[in-house]
N, CA, C and O atoms as a GROMACS GRO file, in nm:
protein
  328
    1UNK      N    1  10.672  10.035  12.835
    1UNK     CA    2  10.598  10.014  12.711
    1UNK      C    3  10.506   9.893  12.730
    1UNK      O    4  10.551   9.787  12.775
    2UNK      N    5  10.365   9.909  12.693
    2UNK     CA    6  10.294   9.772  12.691
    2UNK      C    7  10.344   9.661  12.595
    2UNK      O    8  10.412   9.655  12.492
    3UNK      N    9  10.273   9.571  12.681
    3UNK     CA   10  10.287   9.464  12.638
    3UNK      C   11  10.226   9.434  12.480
    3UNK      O   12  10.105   9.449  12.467
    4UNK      N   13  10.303   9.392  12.362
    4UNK     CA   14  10.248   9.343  12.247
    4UNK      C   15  10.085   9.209  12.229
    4UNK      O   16  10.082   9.101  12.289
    5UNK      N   17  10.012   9.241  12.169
    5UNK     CA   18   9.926   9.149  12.204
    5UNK      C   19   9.982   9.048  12.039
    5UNK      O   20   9.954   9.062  11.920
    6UNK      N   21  10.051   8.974  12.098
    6UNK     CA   22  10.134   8.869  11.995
    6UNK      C   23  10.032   8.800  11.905
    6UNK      O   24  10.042   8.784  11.783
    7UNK      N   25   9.923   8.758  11.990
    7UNK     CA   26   9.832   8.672  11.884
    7UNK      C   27   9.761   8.719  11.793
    7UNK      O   28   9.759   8.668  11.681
    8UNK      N   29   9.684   8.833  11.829
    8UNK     CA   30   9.603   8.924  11.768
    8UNK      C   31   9.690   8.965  11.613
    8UNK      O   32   9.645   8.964  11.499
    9UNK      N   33   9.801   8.994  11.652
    9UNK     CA   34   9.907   9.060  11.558
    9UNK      C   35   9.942   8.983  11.458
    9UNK      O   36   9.967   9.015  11.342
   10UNK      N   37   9.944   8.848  11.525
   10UNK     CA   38   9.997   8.733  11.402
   10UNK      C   39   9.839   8.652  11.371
   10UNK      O   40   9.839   8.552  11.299
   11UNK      N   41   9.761   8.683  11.407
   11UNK     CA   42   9.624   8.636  11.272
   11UNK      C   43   9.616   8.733  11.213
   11UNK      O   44   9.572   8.712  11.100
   12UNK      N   45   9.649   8.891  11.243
   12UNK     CA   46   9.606   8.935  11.122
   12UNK      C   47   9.719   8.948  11.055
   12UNK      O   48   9.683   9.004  10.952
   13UNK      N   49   9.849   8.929  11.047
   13UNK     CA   50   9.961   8.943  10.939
   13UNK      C   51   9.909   8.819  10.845
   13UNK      O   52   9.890   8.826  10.724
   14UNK      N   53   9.888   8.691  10.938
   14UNK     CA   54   9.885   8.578  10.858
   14UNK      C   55   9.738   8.586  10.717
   14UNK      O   56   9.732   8.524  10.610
   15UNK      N   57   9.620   8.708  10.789
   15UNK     CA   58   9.551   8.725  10.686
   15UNK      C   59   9.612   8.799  10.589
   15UNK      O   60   9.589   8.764  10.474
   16UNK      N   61   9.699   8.914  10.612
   16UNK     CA   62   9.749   8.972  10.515
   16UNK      C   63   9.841   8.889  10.440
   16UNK      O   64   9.842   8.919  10.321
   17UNK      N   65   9.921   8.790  10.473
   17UNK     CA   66  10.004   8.709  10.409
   17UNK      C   67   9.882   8.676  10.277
   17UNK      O   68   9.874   8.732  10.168
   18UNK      N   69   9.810   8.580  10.326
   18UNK     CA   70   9.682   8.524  10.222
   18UNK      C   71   9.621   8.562  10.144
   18UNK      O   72   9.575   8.501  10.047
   19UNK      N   73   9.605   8.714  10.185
   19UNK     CA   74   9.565   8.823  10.055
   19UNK      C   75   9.694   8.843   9.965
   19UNK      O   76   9.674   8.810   9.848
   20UNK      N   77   9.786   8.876   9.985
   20UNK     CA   78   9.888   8.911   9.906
   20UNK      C   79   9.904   8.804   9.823
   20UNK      O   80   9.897   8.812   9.700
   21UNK      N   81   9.930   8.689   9.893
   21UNK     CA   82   9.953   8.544   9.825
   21UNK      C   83   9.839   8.541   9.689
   21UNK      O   84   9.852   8.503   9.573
   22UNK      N   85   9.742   8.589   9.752
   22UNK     CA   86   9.586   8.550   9.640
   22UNK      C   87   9.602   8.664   9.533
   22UNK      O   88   9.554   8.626   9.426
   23UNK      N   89   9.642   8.766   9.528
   23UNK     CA   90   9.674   8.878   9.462
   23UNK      C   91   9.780   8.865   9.350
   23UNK      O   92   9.770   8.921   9.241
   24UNK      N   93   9.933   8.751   9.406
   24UNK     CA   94  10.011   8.775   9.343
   24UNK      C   95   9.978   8.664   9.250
   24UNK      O   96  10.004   8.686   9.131
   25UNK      N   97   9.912   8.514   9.290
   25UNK     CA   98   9.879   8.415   9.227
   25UNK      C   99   9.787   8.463   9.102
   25UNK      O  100   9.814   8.419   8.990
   26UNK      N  101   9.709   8.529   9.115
   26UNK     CA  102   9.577   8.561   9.036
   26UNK      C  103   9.694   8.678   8.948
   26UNK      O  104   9.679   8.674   8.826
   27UNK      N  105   9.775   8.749   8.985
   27UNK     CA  106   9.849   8.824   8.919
   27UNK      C  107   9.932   8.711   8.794
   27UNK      O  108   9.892   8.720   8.678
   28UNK      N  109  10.004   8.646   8.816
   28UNK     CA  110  10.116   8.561   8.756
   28UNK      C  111  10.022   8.483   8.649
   28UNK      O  112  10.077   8.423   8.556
   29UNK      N  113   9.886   8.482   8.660
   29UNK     CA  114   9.818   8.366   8.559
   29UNK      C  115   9.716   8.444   8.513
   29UNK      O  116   9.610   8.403   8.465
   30UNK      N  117   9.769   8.622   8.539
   30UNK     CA  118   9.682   8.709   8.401
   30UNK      C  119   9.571   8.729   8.455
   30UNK      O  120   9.497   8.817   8.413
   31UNK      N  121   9.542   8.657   8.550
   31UNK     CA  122   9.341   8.678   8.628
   31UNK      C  123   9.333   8.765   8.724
   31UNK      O  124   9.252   8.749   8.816
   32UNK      N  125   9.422   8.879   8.716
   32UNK     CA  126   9.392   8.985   8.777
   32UNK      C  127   9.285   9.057   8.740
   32UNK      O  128   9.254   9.048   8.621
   33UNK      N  129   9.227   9.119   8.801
   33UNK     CA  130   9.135   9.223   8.735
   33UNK      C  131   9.094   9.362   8.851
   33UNK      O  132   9.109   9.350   8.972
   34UNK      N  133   9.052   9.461   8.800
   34UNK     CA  134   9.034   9.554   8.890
   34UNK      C  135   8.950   9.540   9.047
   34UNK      O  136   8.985   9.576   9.159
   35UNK      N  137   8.822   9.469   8.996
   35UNK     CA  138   8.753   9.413   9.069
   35UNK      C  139   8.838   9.367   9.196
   35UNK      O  140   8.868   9.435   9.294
   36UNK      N  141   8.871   9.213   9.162
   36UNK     CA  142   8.930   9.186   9.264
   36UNK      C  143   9.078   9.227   9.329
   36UNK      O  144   9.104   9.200   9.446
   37UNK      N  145   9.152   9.280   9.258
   37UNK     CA  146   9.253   9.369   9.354
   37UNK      C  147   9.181   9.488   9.441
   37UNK      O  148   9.238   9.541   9.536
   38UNK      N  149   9.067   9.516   9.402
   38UNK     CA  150   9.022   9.639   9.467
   38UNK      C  151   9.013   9.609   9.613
   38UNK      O  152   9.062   9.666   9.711
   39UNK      N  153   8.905   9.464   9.596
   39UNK     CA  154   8.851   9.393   9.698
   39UNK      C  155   8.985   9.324   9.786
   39UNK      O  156   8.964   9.314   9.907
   40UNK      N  157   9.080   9.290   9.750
   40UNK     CA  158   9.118   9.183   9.803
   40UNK      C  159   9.264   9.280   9.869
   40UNK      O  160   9.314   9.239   9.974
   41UNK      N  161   9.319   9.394   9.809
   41UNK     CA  162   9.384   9.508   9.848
   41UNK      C  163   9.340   9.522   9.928
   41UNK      O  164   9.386   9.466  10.027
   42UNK      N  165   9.204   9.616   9.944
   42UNK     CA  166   9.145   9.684  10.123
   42UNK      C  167   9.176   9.550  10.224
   42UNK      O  168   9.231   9.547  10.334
   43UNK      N  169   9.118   9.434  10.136
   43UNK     CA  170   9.131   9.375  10.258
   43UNK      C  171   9.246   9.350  10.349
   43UNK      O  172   9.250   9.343  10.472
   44UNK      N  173   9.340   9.340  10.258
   44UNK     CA  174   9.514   9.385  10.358
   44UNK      C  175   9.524   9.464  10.390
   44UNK      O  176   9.604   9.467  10.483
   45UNK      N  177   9.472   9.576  10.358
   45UNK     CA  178   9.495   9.696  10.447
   45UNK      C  179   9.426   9.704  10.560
   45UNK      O  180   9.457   9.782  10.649
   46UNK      N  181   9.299   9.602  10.569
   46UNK     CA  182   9.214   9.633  10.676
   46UNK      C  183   9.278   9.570  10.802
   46UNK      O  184   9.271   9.620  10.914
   47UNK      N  185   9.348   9.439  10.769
   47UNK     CA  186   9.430   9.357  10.845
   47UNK      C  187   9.598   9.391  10.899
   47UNK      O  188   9.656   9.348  10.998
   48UNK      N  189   9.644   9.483  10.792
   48UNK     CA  190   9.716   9.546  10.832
   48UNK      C  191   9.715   9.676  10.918
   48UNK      O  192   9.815   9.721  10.975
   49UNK      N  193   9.619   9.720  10.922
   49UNK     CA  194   9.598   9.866  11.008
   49UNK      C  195   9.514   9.776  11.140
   49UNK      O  196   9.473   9.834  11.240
   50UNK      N  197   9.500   9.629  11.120
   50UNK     CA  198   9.418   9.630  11.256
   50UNK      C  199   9.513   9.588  11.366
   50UNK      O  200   9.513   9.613  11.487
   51UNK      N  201   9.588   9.522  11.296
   51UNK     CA  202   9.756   9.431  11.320
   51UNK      C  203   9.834   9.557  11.419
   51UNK      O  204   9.900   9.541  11.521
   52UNK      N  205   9.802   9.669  11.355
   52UNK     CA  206   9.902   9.768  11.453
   52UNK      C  207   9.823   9.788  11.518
   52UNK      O  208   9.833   9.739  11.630
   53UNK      N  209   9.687   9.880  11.482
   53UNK     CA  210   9.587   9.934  11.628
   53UNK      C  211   9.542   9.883  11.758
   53UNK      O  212   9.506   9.942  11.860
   54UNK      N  213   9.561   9.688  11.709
   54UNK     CA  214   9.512   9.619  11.806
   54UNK      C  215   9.653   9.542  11.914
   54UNK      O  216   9.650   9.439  11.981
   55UNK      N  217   9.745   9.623  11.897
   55UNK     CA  218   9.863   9.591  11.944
   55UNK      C  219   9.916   9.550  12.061
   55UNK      O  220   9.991   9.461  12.102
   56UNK      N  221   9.843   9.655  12.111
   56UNK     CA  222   9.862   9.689  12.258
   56UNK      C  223   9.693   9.700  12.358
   56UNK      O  224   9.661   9.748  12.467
   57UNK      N  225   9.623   9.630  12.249
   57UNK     CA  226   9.475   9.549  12.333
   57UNK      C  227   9.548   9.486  12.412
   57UNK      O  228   9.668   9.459  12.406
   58UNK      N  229   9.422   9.451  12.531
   58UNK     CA  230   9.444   9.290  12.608
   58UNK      C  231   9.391   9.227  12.553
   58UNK      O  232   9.311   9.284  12.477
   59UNK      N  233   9.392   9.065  12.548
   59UNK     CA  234   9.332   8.997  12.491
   59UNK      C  235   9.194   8.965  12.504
   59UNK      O  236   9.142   8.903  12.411
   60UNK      N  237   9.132   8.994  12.596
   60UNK     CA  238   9.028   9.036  12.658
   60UNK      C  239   8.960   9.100  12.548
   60UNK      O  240   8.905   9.044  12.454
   61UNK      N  241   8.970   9.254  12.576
   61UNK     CA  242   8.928   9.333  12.482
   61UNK      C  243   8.926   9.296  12.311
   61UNK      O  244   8.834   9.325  12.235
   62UNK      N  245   9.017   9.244  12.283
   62UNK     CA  246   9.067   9.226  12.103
   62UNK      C  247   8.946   9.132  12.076
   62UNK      O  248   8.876   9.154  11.978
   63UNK      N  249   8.911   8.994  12.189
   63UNK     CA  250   8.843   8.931  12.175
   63UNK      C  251   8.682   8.958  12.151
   63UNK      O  252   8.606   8.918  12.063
   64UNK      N  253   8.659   9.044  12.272
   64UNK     CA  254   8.541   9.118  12.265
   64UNK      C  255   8.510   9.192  12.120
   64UNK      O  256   8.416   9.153  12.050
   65UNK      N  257   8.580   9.284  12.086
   65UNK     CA  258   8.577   9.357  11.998
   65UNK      C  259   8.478   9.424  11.963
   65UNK      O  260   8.421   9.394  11.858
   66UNK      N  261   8.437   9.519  12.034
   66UNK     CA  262   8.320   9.590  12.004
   66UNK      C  263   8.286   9.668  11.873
   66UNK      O  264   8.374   9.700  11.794
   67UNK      N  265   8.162   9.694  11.855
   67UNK     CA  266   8.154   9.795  11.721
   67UNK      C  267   8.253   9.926  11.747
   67UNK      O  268   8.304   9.964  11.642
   68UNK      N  269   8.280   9.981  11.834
   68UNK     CA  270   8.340  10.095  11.824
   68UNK      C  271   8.525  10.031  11.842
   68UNK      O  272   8.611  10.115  11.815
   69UNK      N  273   8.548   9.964  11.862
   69UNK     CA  274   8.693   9.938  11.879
   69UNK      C  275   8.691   9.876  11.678
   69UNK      O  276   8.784   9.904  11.603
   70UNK      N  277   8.593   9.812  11.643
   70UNK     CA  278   8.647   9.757  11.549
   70UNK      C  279   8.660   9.885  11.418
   70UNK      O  280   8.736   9.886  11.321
   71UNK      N  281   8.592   9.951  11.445
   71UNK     CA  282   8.584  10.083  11.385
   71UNK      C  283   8.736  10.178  11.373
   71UNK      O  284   8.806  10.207  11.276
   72UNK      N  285   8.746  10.204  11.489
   72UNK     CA  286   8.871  10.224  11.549
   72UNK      C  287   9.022  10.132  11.480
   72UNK      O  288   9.109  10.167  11.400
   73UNK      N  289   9.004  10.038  11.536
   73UNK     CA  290   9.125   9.920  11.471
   73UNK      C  291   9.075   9.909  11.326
   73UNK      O  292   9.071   9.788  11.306
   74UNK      N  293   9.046   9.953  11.250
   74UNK     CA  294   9.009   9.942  11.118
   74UNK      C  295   9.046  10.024  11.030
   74UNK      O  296   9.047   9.990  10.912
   75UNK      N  297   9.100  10.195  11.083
   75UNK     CA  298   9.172  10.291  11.034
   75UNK      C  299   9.310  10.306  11.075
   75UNK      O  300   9.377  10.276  11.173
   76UNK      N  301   9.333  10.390  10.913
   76UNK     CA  302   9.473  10.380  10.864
   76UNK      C  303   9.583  10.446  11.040
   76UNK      O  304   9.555  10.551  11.096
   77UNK      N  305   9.681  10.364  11.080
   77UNK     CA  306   9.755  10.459  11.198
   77UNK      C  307   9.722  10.566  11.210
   77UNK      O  308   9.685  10.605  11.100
   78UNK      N  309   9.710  10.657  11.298
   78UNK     CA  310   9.749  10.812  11.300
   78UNK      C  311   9.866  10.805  11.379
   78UNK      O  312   9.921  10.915  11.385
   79UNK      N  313   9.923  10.717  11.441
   79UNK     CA  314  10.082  10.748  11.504
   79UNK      C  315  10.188  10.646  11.374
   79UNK      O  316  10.300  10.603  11.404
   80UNK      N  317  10.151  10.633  11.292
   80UNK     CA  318  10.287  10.579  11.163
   80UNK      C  319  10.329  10.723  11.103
   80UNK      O  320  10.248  10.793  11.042
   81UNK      N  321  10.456  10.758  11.123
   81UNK     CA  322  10.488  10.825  10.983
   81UNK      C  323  10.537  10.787  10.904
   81UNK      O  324  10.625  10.703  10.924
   82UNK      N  325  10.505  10.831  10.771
   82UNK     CA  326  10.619  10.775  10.680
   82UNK      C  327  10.678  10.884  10.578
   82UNK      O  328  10.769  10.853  10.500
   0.00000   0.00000   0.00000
């Protein structure tokens, strides 16, 4: 099995941490609004689906990140089931 690309994986959890955090804060003091959950939702998802796709990059590559890889690492798994 390849190797995990550890870093890649933990900036983007740590972005998803920050969205959630900003989501639940703005939740608890009523200043939710559609708007920004809309916005600030994808954006965990975008960090979360990149978190898995970019897993098993080298660091090399993750770094590079081309238009077509980021495209790629940007959609939902096709190997998660749930």
């Amino acid at each position: 099995m390849p190797k995990l690309n550890q870093e890649f994986i933990l900036y983007n959890l740590k972005d998803v941490r920050e969205q959630i955090d900003k989501i639940i804060k703005l939740a608890e003091g009523g200043e939710l609004d559609e708007i920004a959950f809309e916005a600030d939702i994808a954006h965990a998802y975008h960090h979360l689906n990149f978190a898995w796709n970019i897993r098993h990059a080298s660091p090399k590559r993750a770094s590079q990140c081309i238009p077509e890889d980021f495209k790629e690492w940007s959609k939902y798994p096709a190997d998660i089931e749930l």
